[in-house]
C-alpha positions in Angstrom: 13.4 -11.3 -15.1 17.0 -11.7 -15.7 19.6 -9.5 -14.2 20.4 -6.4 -15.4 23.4 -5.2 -16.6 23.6 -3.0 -14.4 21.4 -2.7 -11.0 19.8 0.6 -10.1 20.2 1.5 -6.6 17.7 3.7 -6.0 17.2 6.5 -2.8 15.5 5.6 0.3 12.2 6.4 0.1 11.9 9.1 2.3 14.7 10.6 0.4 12.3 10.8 -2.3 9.4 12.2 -0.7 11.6 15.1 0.6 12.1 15.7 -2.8 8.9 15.6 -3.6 8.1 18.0 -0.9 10.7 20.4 -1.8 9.6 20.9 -5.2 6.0 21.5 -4.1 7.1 23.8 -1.2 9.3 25.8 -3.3 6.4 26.4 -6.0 4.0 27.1 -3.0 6.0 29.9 -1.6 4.3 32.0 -4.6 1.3 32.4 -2.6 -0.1 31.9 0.6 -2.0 28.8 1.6 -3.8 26.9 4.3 -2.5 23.7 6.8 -1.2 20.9 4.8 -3.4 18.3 3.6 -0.7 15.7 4.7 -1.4 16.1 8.5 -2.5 13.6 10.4 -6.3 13.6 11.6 -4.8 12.7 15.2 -3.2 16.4 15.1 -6.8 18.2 14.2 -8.3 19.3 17.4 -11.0 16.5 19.2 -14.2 17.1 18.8 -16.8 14.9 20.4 -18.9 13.1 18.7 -22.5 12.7 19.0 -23.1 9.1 19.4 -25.9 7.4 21.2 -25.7 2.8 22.2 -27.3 0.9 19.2 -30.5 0.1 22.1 -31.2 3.1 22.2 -34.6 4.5 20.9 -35.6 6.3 17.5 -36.8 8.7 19.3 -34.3 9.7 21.7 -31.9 9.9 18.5 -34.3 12.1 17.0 -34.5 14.5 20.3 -30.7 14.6 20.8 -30.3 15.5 16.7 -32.7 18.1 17.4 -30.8 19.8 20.7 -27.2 19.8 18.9 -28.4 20.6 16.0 -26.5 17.5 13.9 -27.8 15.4 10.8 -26.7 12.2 12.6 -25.3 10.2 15.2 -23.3 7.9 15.8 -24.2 4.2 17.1 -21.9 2.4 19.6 -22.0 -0.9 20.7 -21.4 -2.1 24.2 -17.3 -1.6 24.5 -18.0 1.8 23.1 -17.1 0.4 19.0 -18.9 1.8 16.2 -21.6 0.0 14.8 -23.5 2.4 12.6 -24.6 6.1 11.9 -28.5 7.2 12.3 -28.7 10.0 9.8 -31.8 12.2 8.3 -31.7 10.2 5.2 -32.1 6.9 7.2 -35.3 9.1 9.3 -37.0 9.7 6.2 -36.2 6.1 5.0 -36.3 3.8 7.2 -39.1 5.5 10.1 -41.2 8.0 8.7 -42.3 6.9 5.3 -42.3 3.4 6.2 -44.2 4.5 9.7 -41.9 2.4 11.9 -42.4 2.8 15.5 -40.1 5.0 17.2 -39.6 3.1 20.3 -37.3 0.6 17.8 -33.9 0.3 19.0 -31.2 2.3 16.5 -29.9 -0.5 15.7 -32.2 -1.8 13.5 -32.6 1.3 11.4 -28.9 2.6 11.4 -26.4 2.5 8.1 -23.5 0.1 8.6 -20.7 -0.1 8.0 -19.8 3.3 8.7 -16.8 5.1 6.8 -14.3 5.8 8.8 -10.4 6.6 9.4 -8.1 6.6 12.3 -5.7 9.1 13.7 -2.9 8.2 11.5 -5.2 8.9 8.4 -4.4 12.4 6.5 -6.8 15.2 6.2 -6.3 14.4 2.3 -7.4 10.9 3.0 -10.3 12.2 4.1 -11.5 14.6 1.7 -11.1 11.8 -0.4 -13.0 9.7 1.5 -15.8 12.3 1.4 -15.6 13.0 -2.2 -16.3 9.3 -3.3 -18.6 8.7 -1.2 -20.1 12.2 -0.8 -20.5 12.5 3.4 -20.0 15.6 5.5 -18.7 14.1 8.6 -16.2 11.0 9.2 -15.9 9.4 12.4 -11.8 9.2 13.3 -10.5 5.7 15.7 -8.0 5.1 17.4 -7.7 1.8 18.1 -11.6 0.6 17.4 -12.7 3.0 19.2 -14.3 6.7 18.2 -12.4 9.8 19.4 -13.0 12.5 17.4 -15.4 13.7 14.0 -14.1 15.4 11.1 -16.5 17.4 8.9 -16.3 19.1 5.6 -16.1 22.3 6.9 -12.5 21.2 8.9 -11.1 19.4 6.2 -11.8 22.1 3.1 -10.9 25.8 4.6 -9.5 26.4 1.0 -10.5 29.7 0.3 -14.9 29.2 -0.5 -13.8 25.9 -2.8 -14.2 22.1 -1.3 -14.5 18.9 -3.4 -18.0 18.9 -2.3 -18.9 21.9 -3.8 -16.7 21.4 -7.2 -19.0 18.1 -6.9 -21.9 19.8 -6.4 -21.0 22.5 -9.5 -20.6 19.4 -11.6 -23.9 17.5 -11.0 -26.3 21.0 -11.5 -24.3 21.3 -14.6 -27.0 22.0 -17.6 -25.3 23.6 -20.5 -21.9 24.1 -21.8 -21.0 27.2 -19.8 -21.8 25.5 -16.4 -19.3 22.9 -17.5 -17.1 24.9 -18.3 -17.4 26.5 -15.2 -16.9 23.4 -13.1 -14.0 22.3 -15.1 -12.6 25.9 -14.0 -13.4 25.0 -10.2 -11.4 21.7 -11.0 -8.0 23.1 -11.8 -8.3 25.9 -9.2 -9.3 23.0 -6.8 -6.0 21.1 -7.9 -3.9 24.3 -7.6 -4.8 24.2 -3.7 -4.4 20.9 -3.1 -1.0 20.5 -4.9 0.2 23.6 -2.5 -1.2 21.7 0.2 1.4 19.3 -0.3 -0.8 16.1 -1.3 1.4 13.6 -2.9 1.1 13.2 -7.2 -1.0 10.3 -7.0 -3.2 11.3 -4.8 -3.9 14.7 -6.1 -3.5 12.8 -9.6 -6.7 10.0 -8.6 -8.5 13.0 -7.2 -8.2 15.1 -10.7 -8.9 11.9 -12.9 -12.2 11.5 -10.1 -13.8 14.7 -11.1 -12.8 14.6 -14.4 -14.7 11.5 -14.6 -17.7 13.0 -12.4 -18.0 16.0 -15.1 -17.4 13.5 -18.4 -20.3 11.4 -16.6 -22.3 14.4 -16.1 -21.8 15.6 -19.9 -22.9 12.0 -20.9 -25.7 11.7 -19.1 -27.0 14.9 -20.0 -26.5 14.9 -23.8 -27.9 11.2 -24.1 -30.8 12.4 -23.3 -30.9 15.3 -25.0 -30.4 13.0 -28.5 -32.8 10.4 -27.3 -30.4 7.8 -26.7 -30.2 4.6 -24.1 -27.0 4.3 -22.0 -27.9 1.2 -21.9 -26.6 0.4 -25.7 -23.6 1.9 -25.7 -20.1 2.0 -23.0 -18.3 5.3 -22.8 -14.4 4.2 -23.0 -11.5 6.6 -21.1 -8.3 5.6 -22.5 -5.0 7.1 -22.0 -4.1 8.5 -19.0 -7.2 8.5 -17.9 -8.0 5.0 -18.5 -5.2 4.4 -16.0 -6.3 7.2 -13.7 -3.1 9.1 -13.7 -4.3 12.3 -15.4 -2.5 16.3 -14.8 -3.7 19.5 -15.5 -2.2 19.0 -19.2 -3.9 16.4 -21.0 -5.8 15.8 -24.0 -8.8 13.6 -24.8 -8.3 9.9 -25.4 -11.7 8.2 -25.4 -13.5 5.3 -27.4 -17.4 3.9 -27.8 -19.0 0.7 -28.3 -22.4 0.9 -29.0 -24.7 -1.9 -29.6 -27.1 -2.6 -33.1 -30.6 -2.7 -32.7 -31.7 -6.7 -33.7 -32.2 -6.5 -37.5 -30.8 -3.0 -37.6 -28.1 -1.4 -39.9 -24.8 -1.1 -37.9 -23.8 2.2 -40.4 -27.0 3.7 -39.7 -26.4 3.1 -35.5 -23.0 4.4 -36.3 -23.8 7.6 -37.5 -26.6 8.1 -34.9 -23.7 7.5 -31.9 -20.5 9.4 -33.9 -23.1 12.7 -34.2 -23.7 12.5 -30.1 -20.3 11.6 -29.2 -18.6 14.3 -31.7 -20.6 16.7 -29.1 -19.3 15.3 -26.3 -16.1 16.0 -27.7 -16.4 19.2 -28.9 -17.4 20.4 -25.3 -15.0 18.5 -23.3 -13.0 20.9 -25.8 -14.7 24.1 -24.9 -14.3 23.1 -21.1 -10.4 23.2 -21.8 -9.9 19.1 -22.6 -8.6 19.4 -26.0 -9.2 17.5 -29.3 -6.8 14.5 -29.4 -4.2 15.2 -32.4 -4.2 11.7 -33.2 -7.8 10.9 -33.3 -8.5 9.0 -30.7 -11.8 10.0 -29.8 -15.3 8.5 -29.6 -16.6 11.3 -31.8 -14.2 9.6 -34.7 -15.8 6.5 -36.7 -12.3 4.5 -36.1 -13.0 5.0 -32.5 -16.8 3.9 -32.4 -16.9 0.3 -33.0 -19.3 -2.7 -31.6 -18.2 -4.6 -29.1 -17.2 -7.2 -32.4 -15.6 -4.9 -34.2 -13.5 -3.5 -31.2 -12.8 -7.8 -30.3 -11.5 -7.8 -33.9 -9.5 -4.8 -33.6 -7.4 -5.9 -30.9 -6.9 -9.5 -31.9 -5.3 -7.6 -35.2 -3.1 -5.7 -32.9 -2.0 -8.6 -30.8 -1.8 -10.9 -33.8 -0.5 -9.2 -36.4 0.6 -6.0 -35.5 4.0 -3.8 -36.6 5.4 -2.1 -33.3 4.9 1.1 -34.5 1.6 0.7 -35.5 1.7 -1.0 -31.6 2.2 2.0 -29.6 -0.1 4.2 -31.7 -2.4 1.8 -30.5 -1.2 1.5 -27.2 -3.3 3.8 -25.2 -6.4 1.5 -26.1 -5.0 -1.0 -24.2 -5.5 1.6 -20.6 -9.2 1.0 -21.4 -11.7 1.8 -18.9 -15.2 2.1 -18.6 -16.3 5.7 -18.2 -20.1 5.1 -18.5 -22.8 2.9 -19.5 -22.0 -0.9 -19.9 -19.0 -1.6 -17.7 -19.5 -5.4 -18.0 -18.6 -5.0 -22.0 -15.3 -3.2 -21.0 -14.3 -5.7 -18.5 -15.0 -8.6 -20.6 -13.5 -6.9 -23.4 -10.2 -6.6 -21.2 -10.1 -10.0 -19.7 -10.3 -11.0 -23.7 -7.3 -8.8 -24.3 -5.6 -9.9 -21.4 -5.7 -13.3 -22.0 -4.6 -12.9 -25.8 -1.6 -10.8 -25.0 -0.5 -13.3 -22.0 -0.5 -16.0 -25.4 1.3 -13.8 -27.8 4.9 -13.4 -27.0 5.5 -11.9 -30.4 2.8 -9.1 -29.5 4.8 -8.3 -26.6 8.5 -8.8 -28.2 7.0 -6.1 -30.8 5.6 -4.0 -28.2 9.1 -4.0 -25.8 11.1 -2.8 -29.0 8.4 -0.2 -30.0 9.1 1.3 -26.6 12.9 0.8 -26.4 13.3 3.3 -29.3 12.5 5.7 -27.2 15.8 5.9 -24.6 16.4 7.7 -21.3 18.0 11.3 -21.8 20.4 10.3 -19.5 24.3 10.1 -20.9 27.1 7.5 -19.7 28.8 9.8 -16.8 25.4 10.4 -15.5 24.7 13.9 -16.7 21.3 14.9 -17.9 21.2 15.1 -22.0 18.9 18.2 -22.5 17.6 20.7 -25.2 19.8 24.1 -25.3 17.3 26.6 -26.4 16.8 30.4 -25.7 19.3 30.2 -23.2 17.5 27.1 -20.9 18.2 23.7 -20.8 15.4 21.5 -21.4 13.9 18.2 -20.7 10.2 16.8 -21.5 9.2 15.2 -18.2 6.5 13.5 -20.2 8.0 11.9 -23.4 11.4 11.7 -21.6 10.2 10.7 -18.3 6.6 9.5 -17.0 5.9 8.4 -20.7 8.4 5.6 -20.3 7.4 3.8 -17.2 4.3 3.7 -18.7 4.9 2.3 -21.9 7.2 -0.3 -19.9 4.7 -1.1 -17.2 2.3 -1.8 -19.9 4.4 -4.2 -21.6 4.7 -6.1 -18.3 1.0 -5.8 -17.6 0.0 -7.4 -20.9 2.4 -10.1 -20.5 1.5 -10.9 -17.0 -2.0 -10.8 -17.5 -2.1 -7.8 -15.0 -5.7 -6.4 -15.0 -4.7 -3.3 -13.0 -4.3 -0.1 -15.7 -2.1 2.3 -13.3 1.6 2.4 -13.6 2.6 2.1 -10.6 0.0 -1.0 -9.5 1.1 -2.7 -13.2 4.6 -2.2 -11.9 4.4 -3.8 -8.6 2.4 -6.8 -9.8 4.6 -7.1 -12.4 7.7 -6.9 -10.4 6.7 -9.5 -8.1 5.4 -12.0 -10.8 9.3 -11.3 -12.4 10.9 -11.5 -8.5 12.5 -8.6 -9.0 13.3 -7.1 -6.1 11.4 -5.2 -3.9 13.6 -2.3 -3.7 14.1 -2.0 -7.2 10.3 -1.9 -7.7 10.4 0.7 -5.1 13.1 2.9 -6.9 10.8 2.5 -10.0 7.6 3.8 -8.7 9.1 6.8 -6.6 10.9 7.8 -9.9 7.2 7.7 -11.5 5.7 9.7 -8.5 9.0 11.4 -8.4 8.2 12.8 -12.4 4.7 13.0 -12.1 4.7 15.9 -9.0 7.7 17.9 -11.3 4.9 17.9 -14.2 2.2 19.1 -12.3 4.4 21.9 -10.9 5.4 22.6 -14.5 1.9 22.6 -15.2 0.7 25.0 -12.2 3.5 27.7 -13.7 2.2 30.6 -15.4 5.4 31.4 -17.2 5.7 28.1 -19.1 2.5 28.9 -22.0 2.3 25.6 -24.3 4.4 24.0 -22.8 3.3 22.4 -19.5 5.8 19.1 -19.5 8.9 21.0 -20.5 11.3 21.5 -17.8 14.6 24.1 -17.5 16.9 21.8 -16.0 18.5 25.2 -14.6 15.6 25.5 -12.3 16.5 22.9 -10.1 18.9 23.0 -7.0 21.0 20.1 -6.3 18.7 17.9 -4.5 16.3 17.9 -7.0 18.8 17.7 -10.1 19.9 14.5 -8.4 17.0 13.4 -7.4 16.0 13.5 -11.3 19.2 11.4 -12.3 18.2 8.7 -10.1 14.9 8.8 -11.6 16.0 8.4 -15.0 18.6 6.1 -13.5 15.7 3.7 -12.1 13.6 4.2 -15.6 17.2 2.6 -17.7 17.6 0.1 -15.4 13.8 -0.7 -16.3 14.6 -0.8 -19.8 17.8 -3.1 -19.5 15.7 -5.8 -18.3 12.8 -5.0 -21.1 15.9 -5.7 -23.2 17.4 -8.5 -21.9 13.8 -10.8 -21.4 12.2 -9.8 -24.5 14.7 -8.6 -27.1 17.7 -10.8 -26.8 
């Protein structure tokens, strides 16, 4: 990239995360909550694990499970390192249906490679690790070697609610009101995490991960109930979601390709899919996911395509497309693959990809389309803002997050950058440009920086219908500046969008 006019220093970056912890502190003191979610695992107190060598027998495994009353143990290899874990799934598994002899060593019935963290991990990193992967206990090293366990029950003393059971809500889920139920359990589960103080992102991924876990549940679930093959079709998140980065505040932007029967009538197969997905819609609606204003929705025949039609679409887009009619469009190029055929998303991407990376006049059109839309910051550095029943306001979405992702898209698509989240499109971005790395930096803190003031926003009960609009009045003086730097980092962003693709 060429230089910009002018370079944006940005804070240190532990400047930033004060702020970050200050505005999630300040909302916390509302209520009263648990031990952070930040804190190391190293700080939890030890508590020794049951682990047995990898020689030893199936059967003494089985004996010492029974005494302490544990679904597993752990299997260490001659310097003490951990090899595997024996648990009662790998007993029914592996010995007793199969009718192995229990004299076998553990070793050649245990589950490796183990999941596991050290002491520098977080307790968040953790719950995390247990909510993808949907374990109860997670052995913690220090260096290679096993000094502690952490289990469910440590990690998630949130009131009666862990990520297990919000899980565990979303896959019994059989009707509308038990979705509706879990998608409650979801935003209450944010609301203690967010007061835990776990950063944006992470509390961000963790939202778009049970999101995703209840959309997949409500897919499954209806499918069958109209007959249909997930094999034929691929549930599209677009969006926000596409690039996992979704709040508490956000509407649906989805998409379908669904395949023709050979010799069949591609209108007919269309109106069979638009009936199911319109009820997908409808009670991702009901469970407090509202209707996208603009359409964008699987349920809508512009949005339920073949995988043709939808190769068609976008080489109209890239080839001939206005820049307005460009970022209207723009959230389909976020696409991910929510359920069903993943391999026609990812091909579908790589063919987008490698279009865009051709088309410099797609991306010229694109850069302008988003430089319309300028930072509300004014020349002496004040914020500009919204006087209005006596606040002062800014829209941390359209005037903030919005625009680092609209301008980390442009840099994806022109760098062939496969990666849909801001902040990964930005850093792979920013090193194919050599920009530097500090200025990179300054660019995804402002993002992270944004995206933790929404959520607060969002997590307020006195800001109805409006959950990205902020009263700059609120703030104290770390914070305000902290913001300025933030739009700062997002116009120096802009001048170099200007300068490579618009001079």
């Amino acid at each position: 990239m060429k230089e910009a006019r002018s370079a944006v220093h940005a804070p240190p970056r532990e400047e930033w995360q004060a702020a970050q912890r200050l505005v999630q502190a300040e909302w916390a003191a509302q209520g009263a909550w648990g031990p952070p979610l930040e804190l190391p695992l190293g700080e939890l107190p030890l508590r020794t694990p049951v682990a047995l060598p990898a020689d030893a027998p199936v059967r003494q495994a089985l004996r010492v499970m029974s005494e302490q009353r544990v679904g597993s143990v752990l299997v260490l290899g001659p310097q003490g390192e951990l090899q595997g874990i024996f648990t009662r799934h790998d007993v029914l598994e592996r010995v007793a249906l199969p009718g192995s002899d229990p004299q076998q060593p553990l070793a050649t019935v245990m589950t490796q490679p183990v999941h596991a963290l050290t002491t520098s991990d977080t307790v968040h990193d953790a719950a995390v690790l247990m909510s993808r992967h949907r374990i109860r206990h997670v052995p913690v090293l220090q260096g290679g070697r096993v000094v502690s366990v952490v289990s469910e029950r440590d990690v998630f003393a949130l009131h009666h609610l862990s990520v297990r059971h919000v899980g565990h809500t979303i896959a019994a889920a059989q009707s509308l009101p038990d979705f509706q139920h879990a998608a409650a359990q979801i935003r209450q589960y944010a609301r203690h995490l967010m007061a835990q103080g776990v950063q944006a992102r992470s509390l961000t991924a963790l939202i778009v991960r049970l999101n995703d876990q209840l959309t997949q549940r409500m897919i499954e679930h209806t499918l069958a109930e109209h007959g249909l093959d997930p094999r034929e079709m691929a549930w599209l998140a677009l969006g926000s979601e596409g690039r996992g980065e979704q709040t508490l505040a956000t509407d649906q932007d989805n998409a379908l390709i669904f395949a023709v029967p050979d010799g069949g009538d591609p209108e007919h197969a269309r109106q069979r899919w638009l009936g199911w997905a319109r009820r997908v819609n409808e009670w991702l609606d009901a469970c407090g996911y509202p209707l996208c204003k603009g359409g964008i929705m699987a349920g809508q025949a512009a949005c339920c395509l073949t995988l043709e039609e939808w190769r068609q679409r976008f080489a109209r887009w890239i080839d001939s497309g206005g820049p307005q009619e460009l970022l209207r469009a723009s959230v389909f190029f976020d696409l991910r693959a929510l359920a069903g055929r993943e391999d026609w998303a990812e091909a579908l991407r790589a063919e987008v990809l490698a279009r865009t990376q051709a088309s410099p006049r797609f991306i010229r059109q694109l850069a302008a389309a988003h430089l319309e839309h300028r930072v509300p910051l004014a020349w002496w550095g004040g914020v500009r803002t919204r006087h209005e029943g006596g606040g002062r306001w800014i829209d941390l979405k359209l005037q903030g997050t919005a625009l680092l992702v609209e301008a980390a898209r442009v840099l994806a698509l022109a760098h062939g950058v496969a990666a849909t989240g801001t902040p990964e499109r930005l850093r792979a971005a920013g090193r194919a440009r050599r920009v530097p790395e500090a200025e990179v930096d300054g660019w995804v803190a402002a993002f992270d920086y944004l995206q933790t003031l929404r959520l607060v926003q969002q997590l307020r009960a006195d800001t109805p219908g409006h959950p990205n609009r902020l009263d700059v009045r609120r703030l104290n003086a770390l914070e305000l500046r902290m913001l300025k730097a933030a739009l700062a980092a997002i116009r120096g962003l802009q001048q170099r969008l200007q300068l490579d693709y618009l001079r």
